[in-house]
C-alpha positions in Angstrom: 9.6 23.7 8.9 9.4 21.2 11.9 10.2 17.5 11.6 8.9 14.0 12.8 10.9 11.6 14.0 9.3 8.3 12.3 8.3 5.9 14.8 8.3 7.7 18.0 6.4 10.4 16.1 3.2 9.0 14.6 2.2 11.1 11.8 -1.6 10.1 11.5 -3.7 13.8 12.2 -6.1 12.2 14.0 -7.0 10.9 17.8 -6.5 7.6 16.7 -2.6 8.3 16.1 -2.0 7.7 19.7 -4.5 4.7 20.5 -2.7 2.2 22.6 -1.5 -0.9 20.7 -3.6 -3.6 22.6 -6.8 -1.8 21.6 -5.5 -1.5 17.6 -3.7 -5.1 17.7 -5.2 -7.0 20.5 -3.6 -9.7 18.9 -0.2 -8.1 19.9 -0.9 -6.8 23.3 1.1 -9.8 24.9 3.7 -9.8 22.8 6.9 -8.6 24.5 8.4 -5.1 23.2 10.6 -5.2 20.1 14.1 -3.4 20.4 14.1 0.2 18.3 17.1 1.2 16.5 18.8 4.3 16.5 17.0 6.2 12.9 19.3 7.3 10.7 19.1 10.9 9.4 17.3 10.4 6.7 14.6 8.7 8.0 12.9 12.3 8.9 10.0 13.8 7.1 8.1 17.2 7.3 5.5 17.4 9.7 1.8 18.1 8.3 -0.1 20.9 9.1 0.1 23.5 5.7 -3.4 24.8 4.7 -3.8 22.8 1.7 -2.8 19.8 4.2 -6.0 21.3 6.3 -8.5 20.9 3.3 -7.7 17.8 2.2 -8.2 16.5 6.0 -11.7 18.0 6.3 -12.2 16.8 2.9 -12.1 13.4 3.6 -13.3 13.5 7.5 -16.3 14.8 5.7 -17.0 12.3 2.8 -16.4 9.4 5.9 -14.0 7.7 4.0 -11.3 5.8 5.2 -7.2 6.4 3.8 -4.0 4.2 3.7 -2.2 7.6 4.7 -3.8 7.8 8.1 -4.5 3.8 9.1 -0.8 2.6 8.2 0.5 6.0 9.7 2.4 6.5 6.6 5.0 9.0 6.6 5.1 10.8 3.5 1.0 11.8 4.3 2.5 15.6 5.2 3.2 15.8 1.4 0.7 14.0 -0.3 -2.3 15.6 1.6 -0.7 18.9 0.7 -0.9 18.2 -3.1 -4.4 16.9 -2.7 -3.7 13.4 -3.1 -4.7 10.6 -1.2 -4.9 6.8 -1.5 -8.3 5.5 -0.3 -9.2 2.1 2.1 -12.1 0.7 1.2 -14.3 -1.6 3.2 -14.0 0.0 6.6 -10.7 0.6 8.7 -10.6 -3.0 10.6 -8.7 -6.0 8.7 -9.4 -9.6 9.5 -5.4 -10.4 9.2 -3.0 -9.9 11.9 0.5 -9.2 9.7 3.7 -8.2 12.0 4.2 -4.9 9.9 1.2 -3.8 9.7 -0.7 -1.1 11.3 -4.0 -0.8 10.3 -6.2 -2.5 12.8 -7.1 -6.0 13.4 -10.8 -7.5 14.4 -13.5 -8.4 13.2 -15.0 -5.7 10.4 -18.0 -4.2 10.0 -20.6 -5.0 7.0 -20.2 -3.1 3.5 -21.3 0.0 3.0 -23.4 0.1 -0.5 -22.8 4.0 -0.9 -18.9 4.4 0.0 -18.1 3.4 -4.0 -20.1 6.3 -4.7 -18.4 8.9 -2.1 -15.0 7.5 -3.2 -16.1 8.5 -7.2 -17.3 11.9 -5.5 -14.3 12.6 -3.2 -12.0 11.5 -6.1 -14.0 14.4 -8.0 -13.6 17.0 -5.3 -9.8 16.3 -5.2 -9.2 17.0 -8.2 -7.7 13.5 -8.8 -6.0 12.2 -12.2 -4.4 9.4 -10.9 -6.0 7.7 -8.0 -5.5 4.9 -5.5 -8.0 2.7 -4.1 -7.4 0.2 -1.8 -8.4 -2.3 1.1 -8.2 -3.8 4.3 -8.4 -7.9 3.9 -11.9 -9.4 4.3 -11.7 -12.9 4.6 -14.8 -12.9 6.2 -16.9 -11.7 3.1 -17.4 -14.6 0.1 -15.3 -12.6 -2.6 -12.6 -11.3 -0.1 -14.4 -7.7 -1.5 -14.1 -7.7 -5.2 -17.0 -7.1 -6.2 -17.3 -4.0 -3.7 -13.4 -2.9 -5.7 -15.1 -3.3 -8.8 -17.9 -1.1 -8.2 -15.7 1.6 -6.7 -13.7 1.5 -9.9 -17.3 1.9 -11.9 -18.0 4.9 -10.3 -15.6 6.3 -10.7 -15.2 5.9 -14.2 -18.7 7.5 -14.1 -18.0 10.3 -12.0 -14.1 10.8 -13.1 -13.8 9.7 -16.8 -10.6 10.9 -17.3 -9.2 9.8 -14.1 -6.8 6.6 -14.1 -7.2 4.0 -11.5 -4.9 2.1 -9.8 -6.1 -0.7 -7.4 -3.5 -2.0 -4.3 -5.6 -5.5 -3.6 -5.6 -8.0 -1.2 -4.6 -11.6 -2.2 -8.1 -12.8 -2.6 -6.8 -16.4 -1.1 -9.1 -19.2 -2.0 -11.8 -16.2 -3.5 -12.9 -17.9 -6.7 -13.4 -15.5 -9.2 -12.4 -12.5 -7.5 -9.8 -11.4 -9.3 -11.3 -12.2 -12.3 -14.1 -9.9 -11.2 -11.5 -7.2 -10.3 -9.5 -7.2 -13.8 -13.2 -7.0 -15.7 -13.8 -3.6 -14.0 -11.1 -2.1 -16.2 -8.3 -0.9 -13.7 -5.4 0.9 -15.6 -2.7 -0.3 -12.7 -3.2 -4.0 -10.9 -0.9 -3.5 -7.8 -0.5 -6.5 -5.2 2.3 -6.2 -2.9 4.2 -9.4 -2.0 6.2 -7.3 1.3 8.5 -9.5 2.0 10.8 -12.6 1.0 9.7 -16.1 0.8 11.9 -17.0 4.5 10.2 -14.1 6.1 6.5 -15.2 5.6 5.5 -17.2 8.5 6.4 -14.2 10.8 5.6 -11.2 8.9 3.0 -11.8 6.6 1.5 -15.7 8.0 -1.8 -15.4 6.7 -0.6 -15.1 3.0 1.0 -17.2 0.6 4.0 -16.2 -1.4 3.6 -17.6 -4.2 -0.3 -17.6 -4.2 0.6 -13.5 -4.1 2.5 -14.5 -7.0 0.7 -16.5 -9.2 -2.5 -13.4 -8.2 0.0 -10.8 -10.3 1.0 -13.2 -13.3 -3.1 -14.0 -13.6 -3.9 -10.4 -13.4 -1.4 -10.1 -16.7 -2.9 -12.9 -18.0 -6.3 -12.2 -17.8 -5.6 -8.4 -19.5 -2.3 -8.2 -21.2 -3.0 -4.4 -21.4 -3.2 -4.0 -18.0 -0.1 -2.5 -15.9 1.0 -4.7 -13.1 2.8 -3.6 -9.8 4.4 -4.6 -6.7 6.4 -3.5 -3.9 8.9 -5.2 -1.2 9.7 -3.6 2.3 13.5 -4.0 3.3 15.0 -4.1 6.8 12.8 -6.8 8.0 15.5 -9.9 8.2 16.2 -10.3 4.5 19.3 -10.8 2.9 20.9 -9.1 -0.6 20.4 -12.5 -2.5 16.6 -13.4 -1.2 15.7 -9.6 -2.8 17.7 -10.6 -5.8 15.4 -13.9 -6.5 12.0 -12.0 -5.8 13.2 -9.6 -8.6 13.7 -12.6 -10.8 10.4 -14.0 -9.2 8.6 -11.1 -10.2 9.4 -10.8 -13.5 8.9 -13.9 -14.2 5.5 -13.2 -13.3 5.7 -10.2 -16.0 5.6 -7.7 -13.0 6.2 -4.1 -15.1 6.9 -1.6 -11.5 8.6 -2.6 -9.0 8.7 -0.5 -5.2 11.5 -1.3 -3.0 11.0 1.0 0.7 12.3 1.3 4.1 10.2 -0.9 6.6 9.2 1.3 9.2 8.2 -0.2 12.8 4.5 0.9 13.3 4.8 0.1 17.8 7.2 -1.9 19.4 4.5 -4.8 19.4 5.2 -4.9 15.7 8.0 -6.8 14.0 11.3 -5.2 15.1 13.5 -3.0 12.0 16.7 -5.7 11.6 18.4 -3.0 10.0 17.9 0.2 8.0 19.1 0.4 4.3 20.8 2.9 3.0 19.7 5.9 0.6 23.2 4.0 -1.5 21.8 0.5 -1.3 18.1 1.4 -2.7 19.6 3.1 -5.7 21.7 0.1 -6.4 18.8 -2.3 -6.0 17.2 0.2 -8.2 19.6 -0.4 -11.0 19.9 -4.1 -11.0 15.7 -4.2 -11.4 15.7 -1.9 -14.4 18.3 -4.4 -15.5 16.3 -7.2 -14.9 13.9 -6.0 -17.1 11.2 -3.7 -14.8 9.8 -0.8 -16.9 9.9 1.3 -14.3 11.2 1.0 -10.5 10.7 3.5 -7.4 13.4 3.0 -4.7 14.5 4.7 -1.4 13.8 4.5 2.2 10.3 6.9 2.0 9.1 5.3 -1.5 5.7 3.4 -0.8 3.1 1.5 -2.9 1.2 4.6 -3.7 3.5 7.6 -3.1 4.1 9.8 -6.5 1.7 7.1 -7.5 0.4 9.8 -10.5 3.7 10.7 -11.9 5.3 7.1 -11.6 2.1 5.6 -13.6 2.8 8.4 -16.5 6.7 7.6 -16.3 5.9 3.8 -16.4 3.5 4.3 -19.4 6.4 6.3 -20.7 8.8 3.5 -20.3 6.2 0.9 -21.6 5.9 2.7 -25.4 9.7 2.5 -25.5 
């Protein structure tokens, strides 16, 4: 079975997978290129293309829905499509924030479609879905920052998929009154709000957020529902050191985070934020074992793990962990 090399091999299926950087990130078309390091060995994946892979593509090219999997070029979409799972991006595929890490692409976005709450329920349905991911690009242009439009995508599907559990990946709804609030009514089963990176690290990677807004977002989300299982996820290799990923950890659960996702940051073009190092398959399990320590219920580690990946089977091992 044939390989991809991650980053000079973009693993999106579609034309956009090769669309020049200044058209995607105008914002990053002067930038000068970033250095790319050597990848290790076990930065490789398998390259999509199975049958099952083939149906869940024309799947969601025909429901018009937009995914995570193919606007972040994640890596691990060879597998997941082939299972049938997918994480969907809601509110169109253009995000009003420019972060260095990101690939999805940066503009200004188009207006809300009313029925894509509905197709989301329906193309949750057709997949077969028991666990599924919903989430968003940031629109800071729209009075909520979208919550309402995430809280009617979780209705529907409740309506459509009653047995399905839902897990939401949000934006950070900066200075959005009420949105969250609006969010946690709708009855999510996971609350998942990734804070990326380190405090230090913020002004470059991630400058339009606020760490410990992000932070304050996920200990409100707990507060506001108890019940409710909360999430969130660092990338490594960007700059940080042992120490600063050691205090988030404490940060987080102070914040009564329950899952913790610790991946490899992989460099999207070499406009984006250069890889300061890669971490080893040794390193994740050991950060892996200090968070359970720390009092996580449950933590997914290594260079491949991302927010939504195994997202099914990590919620029922988490709710697992939680009745202990």
């Amino acid at each position: 079975m044939p390989t991809i090399d991650l980053l000079n091999d973009d693993p999106r299926p579609n034309s956009e997978a090769r669309e020049p950087a200044a058209l995607r990130h105008p914002e990053k078309a002067a930038r000068p290129d970033q250095p790319v390091l050597r990848k290790p060995p076990w930065i490789r994946v398998k390259a999509p293309g199975s049958a099952a892979w083939g149906e869940t593509s024309a799947l969601l090219k025909g429901s018009g829905l937009a995914t995570v999997c193919q606007e972040a070029a994640c890596p691990n979409i060879g597998e997941c499509w082939e299972k049938k799972h997918a994480t969907f991006m809601i509110m169109g595929e253009v995000c009003t924030r420019a972060c260095a890490f990101c690939n999805v692409a940066t503009g200004l976005p188009a207006p809300l479609d009313p029925s894509e709450p509905g197709r989301v329920a329906e193309a949750t349905k057709a997949l077969g879905l028991s666990h599924v991911v919903v989430t968003s690009v940031d629109r800071d242009d729209l009075p909520d920052g979208g919550a309402e439009h995430f809280a009617r995508t979780i209705e529907a599907i409740r309506q459509v998929c009653p047995g399905t559990t839902i897990e939401v990946l949000t934006p950070d709804f900066l200075r959005k009154e009420a949105a969250l609030e609006r969010v946690v009514a709708a009855g999510p089963d996971v609350f998942n709000h990734n804070l990326e990176t380190v405090p230090s690290l913020y002004v470059t990677v991630r400058p339009g957020a606020r760490y410990f807004h992000s932070l304050r977002l996920l200990q409100r989300a707990k507060e506001l529902d108890p019940k409710l299982f909360t999430k969130s996820g660092l990338m490594l290799g960007l700059g940080e050191t042992r120490n600063e990923v050691m205090q988030v950890m404490d940060d987080m659960r102070s914040a009564n985070v329950d899952f913790l996702t610790l991946g490899q940051y992989l460099q999207p073009t070499r406009k984006h934020h250069p890889i300061d190092r890669f971490v080893t398959p040794e390193e994740f399990d050991a950060y892996k074992a200090i968070a359970l320590a720390k009092g996580f219920a449950y933590v997914a580690a290594s260079p491949l793990t991302r927010s939504s990946h195994h997202a099914g089977e990590d919620f029922e091992r988490l709710r697992r962990a939680s009745s202990r």
